[in-house]
C-alpha positions in Angstrom: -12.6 -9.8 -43.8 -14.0 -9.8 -40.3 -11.7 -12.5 -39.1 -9.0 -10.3 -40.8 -9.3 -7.3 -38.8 -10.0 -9.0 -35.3 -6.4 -10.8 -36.0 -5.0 -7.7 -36.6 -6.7 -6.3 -33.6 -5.4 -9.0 -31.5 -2.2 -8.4 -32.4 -2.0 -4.7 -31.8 -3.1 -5.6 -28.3 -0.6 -8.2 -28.0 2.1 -5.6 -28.8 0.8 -2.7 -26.8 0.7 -5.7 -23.6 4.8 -6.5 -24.6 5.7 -2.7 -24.7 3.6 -2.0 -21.2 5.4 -5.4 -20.1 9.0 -3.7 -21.3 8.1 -0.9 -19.0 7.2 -2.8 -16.4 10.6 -4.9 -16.7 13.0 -1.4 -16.3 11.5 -0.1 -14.2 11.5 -3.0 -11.5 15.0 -2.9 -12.0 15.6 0.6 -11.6 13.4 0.3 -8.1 16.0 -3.1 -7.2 18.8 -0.7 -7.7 17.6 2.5 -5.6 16.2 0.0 -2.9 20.4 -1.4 -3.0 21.8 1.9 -3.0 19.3 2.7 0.1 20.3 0.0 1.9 23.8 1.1 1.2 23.4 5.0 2.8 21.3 3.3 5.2 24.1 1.2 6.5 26.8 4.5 5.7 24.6 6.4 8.2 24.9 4.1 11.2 27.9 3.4 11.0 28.9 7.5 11.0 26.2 7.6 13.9 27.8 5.2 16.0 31.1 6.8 15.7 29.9 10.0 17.3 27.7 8.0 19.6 31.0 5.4 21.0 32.7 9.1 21.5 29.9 10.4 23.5 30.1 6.8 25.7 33.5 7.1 26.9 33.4 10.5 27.7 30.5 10.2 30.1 31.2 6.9 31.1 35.0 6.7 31.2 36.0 10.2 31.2 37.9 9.5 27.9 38.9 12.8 25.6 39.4 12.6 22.2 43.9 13.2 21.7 45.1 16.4 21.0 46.4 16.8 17.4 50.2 15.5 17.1 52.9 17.7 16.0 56.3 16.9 14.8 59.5 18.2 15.3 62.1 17.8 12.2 65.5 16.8 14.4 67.5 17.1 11.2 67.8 20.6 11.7 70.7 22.1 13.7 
């Protein structure tokens, strides 16, 4: 009887260890993919901030400007 309930014991404890260990299991992988998508906007970010930055170099360096917006004119029309 005694041996009965300790095995039944054990086994509760074996299954409340697999769920926890379930858990555990998504939600590594749910950290995996936030860290990825970090590293993703990371690399977004510095690559938007070096655009401005490569602007702001020639302009003080070389005296570049940025080109005025380009118009067209439709030469079909008489």
């Amino acid at each position: 009887m005694i041996g009965g309930v300790l095995l039944a014991g054990i086994v509760f404890v074996n299954l409340a260890v697999l769920r926890l260990n379930l858990r555990l299991d998504g939600v590594t992988q749910a950290s995996s993919k936030l860290k990825a998508q970090n590293a993703a906007l990371q690399s977004q970010l510095s690559s938007a901030l070096a655009s401005g930055k490569i602007q702001a170099l020639a302009h003080s360096r070389d005296g570049l400007v940025e080109a005025p917006s380009v118009t067209y004119i439709d030469l079909a029309k008489p």
